[in-house]
C-alpha positions in Angstrom: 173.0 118.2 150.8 170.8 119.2 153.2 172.4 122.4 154.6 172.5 123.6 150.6 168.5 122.5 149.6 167.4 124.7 152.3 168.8 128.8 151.6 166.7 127.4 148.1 163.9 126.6 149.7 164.2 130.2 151.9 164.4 131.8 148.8 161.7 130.0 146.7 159.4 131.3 150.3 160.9 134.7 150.3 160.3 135.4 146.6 156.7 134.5 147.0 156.0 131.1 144.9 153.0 129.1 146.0 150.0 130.5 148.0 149.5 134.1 150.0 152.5 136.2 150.8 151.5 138.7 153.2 155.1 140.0 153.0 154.4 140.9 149.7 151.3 142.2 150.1 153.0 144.7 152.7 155.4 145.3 150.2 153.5 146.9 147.7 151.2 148.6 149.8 154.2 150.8 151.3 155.3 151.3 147.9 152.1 153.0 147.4 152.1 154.8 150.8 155.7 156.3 150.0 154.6 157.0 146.3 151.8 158.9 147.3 153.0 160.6 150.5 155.3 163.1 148.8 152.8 163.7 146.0 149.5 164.4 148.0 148.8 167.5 146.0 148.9 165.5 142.3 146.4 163.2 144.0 144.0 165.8 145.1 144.1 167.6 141.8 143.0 164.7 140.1 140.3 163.6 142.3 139.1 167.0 142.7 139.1 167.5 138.3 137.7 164.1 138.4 135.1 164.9 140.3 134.3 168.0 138.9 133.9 166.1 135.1 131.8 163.7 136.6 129.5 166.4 138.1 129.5 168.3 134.2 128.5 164.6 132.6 125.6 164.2 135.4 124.5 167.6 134.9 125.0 167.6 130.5 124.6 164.3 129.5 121.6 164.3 127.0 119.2 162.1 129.0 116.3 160.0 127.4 112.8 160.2 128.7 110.0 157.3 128.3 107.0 158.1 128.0 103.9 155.4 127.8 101.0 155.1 127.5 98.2 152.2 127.0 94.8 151.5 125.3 92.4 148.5 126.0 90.0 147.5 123.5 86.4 146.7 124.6 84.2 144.1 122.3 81.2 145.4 121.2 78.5 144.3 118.9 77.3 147.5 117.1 81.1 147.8 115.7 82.0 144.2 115.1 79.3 143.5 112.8 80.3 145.6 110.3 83.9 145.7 110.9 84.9 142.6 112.6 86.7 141.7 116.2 90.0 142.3 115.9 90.2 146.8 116.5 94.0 146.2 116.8 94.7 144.3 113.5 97.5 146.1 111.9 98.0 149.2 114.5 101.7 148.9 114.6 101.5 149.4 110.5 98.9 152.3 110.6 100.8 154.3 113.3 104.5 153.7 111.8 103.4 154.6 108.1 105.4 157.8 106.7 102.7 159.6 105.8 101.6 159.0 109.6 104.9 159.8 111.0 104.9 163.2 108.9 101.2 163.9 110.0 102.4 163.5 113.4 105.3 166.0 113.2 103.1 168.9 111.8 100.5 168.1 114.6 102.9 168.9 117.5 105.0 171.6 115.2 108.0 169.7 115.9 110.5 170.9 113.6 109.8 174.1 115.5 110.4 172.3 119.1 112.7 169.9 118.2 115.9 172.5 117.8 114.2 174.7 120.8 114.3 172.0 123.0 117.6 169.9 122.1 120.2 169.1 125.0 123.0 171.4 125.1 125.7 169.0 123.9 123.3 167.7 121.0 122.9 171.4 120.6 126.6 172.0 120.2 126.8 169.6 117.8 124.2 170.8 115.4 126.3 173.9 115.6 129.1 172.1 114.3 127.2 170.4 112.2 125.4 173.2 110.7 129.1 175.1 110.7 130.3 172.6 108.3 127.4 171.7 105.8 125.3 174.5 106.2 121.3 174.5 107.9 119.2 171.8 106.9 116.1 172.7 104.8 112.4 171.8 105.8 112.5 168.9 103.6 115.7 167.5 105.1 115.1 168.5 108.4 111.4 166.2 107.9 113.1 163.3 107.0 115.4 163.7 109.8 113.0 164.0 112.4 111.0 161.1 110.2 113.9 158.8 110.7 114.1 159.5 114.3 110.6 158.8 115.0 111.3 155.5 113.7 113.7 154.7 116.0 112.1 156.2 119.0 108.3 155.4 118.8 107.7 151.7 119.5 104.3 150.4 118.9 103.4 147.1 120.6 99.9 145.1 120.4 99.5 142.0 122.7 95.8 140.4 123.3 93.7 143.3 123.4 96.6 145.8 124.4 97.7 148.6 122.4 101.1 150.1 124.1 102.6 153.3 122.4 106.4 154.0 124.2 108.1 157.2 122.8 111.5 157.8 124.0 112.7 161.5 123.7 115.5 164.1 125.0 113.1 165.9 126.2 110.2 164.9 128.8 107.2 167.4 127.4 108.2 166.2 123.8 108.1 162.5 125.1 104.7 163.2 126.3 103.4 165.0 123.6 104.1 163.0 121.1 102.4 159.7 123.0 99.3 162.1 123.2 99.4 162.8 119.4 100.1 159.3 118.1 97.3 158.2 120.5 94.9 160.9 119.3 96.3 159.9 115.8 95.6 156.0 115.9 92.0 156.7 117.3 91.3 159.4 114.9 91.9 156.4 112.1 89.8 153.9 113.6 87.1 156.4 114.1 87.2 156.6 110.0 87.9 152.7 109.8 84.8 152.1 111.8 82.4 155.3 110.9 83.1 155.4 107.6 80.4 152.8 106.4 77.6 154.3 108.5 78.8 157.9 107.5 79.0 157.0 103.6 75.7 155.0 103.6 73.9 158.3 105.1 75.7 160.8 102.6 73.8 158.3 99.3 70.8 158.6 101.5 71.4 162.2 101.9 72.3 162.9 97.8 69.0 160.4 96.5 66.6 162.6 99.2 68.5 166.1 97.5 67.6 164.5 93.6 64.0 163.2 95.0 63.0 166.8 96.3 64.8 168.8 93.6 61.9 166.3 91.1 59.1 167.5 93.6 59.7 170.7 93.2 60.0 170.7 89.1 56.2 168.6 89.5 55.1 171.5 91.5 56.5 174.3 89.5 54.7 172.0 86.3 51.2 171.5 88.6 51.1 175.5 89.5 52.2 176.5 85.2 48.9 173.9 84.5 47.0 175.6 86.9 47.5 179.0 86.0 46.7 178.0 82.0 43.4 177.2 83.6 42.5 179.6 85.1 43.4 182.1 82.2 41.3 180.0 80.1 38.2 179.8 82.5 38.7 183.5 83.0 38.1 184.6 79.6 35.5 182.2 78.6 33.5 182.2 82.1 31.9 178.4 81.0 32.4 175.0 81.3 34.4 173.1 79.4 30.4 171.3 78.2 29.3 175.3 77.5 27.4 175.7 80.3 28.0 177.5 83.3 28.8 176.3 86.8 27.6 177.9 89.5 29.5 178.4 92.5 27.8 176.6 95.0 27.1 173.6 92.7 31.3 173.5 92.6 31.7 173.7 96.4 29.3 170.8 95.8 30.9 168.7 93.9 34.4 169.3 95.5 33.3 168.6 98.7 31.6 165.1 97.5 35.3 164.4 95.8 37.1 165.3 98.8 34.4 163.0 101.0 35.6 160.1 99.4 38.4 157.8 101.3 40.2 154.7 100.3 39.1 151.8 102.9 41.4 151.3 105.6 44.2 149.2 105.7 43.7 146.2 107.7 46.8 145.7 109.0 47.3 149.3 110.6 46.0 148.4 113.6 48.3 145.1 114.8 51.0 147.8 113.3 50.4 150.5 115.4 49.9 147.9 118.3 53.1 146.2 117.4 54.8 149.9 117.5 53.8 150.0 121.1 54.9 146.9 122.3 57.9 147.9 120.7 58.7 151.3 122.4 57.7 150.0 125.9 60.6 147.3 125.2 62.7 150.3 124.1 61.6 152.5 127.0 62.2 149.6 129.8 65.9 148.8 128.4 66.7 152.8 128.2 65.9 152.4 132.2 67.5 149.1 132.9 70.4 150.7 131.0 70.8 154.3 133.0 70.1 152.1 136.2 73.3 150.7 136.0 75.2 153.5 134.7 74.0 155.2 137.6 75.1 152.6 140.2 78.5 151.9 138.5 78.8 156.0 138.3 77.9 156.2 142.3 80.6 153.6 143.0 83.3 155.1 141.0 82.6 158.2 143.0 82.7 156.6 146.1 86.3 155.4 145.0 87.7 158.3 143.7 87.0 159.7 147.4 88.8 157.4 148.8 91.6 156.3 146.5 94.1 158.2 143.7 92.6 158.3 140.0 95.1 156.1 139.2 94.8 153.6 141.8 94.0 149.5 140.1 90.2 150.3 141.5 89.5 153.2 140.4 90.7 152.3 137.0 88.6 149.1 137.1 85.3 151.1 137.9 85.7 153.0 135.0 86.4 149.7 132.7 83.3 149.3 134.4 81.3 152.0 134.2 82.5 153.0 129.9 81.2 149.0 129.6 77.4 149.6 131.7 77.4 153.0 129.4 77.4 151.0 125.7 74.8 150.3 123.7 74.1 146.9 123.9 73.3 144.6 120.6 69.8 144.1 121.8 69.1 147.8 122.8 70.1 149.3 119.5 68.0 146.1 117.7 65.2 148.0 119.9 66.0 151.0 118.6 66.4 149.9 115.5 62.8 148.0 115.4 61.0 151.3 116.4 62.4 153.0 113.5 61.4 150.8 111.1 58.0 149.9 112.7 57.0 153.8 112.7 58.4 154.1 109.0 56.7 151.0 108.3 52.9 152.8 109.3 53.6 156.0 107.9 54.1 154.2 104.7 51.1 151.9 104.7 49.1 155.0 106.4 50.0 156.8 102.7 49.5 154.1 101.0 45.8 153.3 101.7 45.4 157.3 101.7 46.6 157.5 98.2 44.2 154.6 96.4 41.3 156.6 97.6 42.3 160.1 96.0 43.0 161.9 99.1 47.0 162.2 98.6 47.9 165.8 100.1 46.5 164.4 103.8 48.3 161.1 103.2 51.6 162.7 101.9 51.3 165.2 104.3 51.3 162.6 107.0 54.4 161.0 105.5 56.3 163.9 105.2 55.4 166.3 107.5 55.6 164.2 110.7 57.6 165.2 113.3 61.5 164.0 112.9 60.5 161.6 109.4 62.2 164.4 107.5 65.1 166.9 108.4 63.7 169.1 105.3 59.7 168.7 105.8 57.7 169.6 102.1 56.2 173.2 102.4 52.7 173.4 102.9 52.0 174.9 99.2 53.4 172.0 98.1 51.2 169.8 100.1 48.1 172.1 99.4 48.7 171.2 95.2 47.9 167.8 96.2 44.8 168.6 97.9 43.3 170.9 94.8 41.1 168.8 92.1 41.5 170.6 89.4 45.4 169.3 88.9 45.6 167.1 85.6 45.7 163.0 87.1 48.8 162.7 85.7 50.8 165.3 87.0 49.0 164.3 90.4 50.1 161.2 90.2 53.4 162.0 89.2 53.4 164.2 92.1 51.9 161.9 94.8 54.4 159.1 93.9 57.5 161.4 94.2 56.6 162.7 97.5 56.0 159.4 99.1 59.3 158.3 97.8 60.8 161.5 99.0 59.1 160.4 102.5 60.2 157.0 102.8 63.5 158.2 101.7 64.0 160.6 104.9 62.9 157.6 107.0 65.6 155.8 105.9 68.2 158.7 106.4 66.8 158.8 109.8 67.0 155.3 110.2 71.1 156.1 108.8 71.4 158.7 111.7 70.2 156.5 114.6 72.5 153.7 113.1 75.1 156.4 113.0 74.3 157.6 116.5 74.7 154.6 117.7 77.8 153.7 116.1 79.7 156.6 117.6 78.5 156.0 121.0 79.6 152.4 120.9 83.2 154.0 119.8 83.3 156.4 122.1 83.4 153.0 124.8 85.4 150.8 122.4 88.4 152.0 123.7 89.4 152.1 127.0 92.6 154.5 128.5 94.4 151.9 130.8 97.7 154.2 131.4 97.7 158.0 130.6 99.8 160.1 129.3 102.0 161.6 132.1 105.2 163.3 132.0 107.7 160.9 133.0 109.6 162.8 136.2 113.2 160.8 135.9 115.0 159.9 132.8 114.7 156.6 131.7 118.7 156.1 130.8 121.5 156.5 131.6 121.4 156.0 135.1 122.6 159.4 136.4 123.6 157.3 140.0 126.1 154.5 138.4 127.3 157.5 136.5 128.0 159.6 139.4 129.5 156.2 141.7 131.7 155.1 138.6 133.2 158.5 138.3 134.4 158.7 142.0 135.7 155.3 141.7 137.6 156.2 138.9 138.1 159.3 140.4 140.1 157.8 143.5 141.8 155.3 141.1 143.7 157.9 138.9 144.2 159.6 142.1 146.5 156.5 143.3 147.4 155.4 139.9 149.2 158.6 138.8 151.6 158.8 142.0 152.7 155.1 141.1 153.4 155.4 138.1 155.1 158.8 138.3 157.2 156.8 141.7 157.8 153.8 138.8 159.1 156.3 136.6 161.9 157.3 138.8 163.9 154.7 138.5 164.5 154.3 142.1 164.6 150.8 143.5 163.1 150.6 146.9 161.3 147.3 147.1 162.5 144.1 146.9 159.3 143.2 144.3 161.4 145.7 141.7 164.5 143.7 142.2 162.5 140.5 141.5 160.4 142.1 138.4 163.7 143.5 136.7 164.9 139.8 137.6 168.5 141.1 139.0 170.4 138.2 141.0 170.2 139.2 144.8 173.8 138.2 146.4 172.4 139.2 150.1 169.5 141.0 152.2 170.0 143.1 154.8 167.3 144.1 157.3 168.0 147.2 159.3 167.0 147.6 162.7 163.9 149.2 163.2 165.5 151.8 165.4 168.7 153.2 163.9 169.6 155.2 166.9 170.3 151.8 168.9 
């Protein structure tokens, strides 16, 4: 029994059951050796045509670019008073809208670049495409391009953080499109945030337009009485008593009228000392204020010498130096209080002008002073105040008209400081942390896996073919083929190594 259990056990080792066989290992790589040997030139052809097709896909295949770019949002007082704190709230909405989407294709005339500057495969398949179902019209083409915007713009807000990530076939599309949804988004909070300081000075502006279109009817109605007058007095050369005035006893009596003033207003003088104190205030926090844009400006210089403008410093000094540059809360209450301290005394400066008959000095301070009015009242107007002769209640018609008209130009100036201010505060609001740059390598696929995986699979076809052209044959010249057909073996015979001995 024991001479028979062990050509089994021979066999069971020989055909490879149970751990490493080296013998078989051997085996199959001389199956490959003599498979390939007499086919050398079907293994270079393929490796060679391999190689060639993976050098067309690296050079054709449509590539994607990404292009990014970042804004930071900077608090500020001026703009979150009226509008709030939270500059980002809905961002992702207002830049994906459709209308948006279509106002960004027309503003980089896209559906002129878009077929200009498609890869040459996509291009061959428009071709095709167009071949078949004709050319798209502008309509269809839009909702196209629409639909891909969609899927290739990707608008992300986190904290403070606005992050606007276009992915295109084409690197200056990729980066002009960033630009132009940036551009875009800050172009609609410059309306969000304007708009009420903008809106509030066009009433102002339409209430001043009615105010001075009624001065000029009481003028036109003061200079039709004053004519009639004069006609009258011309033909009858008297007094309206019937006796005659002379002209000196006239200058008289005009010059006793015009002597007479109102008594001054006792609070114009802690006014007009209050106004002071004010614009020293003012003038001290304009200095404190350029002081430190000054220094923050000298440091970012000093950087920019030394470092690359988009090195974490340099970027930092200009967070910096846009934060030292905003009006502050405080400083535009400043300017704020000036404005409505110096309106304030030109009002009560008219006012106590006014009671004592003297309007056309007291308007004419109110209206004529230097920056109270873009549209000062001509002097003939003004001089129709001064005249006595004018019928009370056509003067006083008059005189109340062009104080309104005055106070109302203060407060459109008041509007435009408020307005001023509000765009420089926007103008810092938000802060460029990454720029838009063309990106200089595609973001997908990845041209080097590519490349690797088609010489790998190169060099596999190039040993695969031989084999299974060699299986093909139907030659047996391994004892693995005996085994995988499962013939019985009834012996093995090992040559010699050298046949000649």
């Amino acid at each position: 029994m024991a001479m028979e259990d062990q050509p089994e056990q021979h066999d069971e080792e020989e055909a490879g059951g149970g751990g490493f066989n080296p013998d078989a290992l051997k085996s199959y790589l001389e199956f490959v050796r003599r498979a390939t040997r007499p086919r050398k030139n079907v293994t270079r052809l393929i490796v060679v045509m391999g190689l060639i097709l993976t050098g067309l896909i690296v050079k054709y295949v449509p590539r994607t670019y990404t292009c990014t770019t970042v804004l930071m949002t900077v608090e500020n007082a001026v703009l979150d008073e009226g509008s709030g704190s939270r500059p980002l709230a809905g961002a992702a909405g207002l830049i994906m809208r459709h209308e948006n989407l279509e106002n960004l294709i027309k503003a980089t005339n896209l559906m002129k670049k878009y077929g200009e500057r498609r890869p040459p495969l996509m291009r061959v398949k428009d071709r095709i495409i167009e071949g078949v179902f004709g050319k798209m019209d502008k309509k269809t083409l839009m909702a196209v391009l629409v639909g891909t915007l969609e899927s290739k713009l990707e608008v992300t807000v986190e904290k403070d953080n606005l992050e606007i990530k276009v992915n295109w076939s084409d690197k200056v599309t990729a980066a002009e499109l960033a630009e132009a949804t940036k551009q875009g988004f800050l172009k609609m909070r410059h309306t969000a945030e304007i708009s009420a300081f903008q809106e509030k000075m066009a009433i102002l502006d339409n209430h001043a337009a009615t105010l001075r279109t009624e001065v000029d009817d009481l003028a036109a109605q003061i200079k039709a009485s004053l004519a009639a007058k004069a006609a009258e007095a011309a033909k009858s050369g008297v007094t309206p008593g019937g006796t005659k005035l002379k002209t000196a006893d006239a200058a008289t009596v005009v010059r006793t009228i015009r002597s007479r003033r109102a008594p001054a207003d006792a609070a114009l003088p802690e006014l007009r000392a209050a106004l002071d104190a004010s614009k020293k205030k003012l003038a001290t926090a304009e200095d404190d204020r350029r002081q430190r844009m000054n220094t923050e400006r000298a440091k970012l210089d000093e950087l920019k010498l030394r470092l690359t403008p988009m090195h974490p410093q340099v970027i930092t000094q200009e967070e910096r130096l846009g934060m030292a540059s905003q009006v502050s809360s405080d400083l535009a209450l400043l300017r704020a209080e000036v404005a409505d301290a110096e309106a304030q005394l030109r009002q009560r400066e008219a006012m106590a002008a006014t009671s004592g008959g003297a309007v056309g000095a007291a308007v004419r301070t109110a209206a004529g002073a230097p920056g109270a009015a873009a549209e000062p009242l001509p002097a003939e107007i003004l001089e129709l105040l001064d005249r006595e002769d004018t019928e009370p209640a056509l003067a006083a018609q008059m005189s109340g008209a062009v104080i309104r008209y005055a106070r109302l130009r203060d407060d459109v100036r008041g509007s435009k400081l408020a307005l001023d201010t509000a765009q420089a505060a926007f103008n810092h609001r938000y802060q460029v942390v990454i720029p838009v740059e063309e990106p200089n390598k595609p973001s997908k696929p990845n041209l080097l896996v590519i490349a690797l995986a088609g010489l790998v699979l190169s060099l596999l076809l190039g040993f695969i073919v031989p084999i299974l052209l060699e299986l093909r044959s139907g030659v047996i010249v391994e004892k693995w083929q005996v085994q995988h057909l499962q013939l019985p073996v009834l012996a093995e015979l090992r040559l010699p190594a050298n046949p000649d001995k």
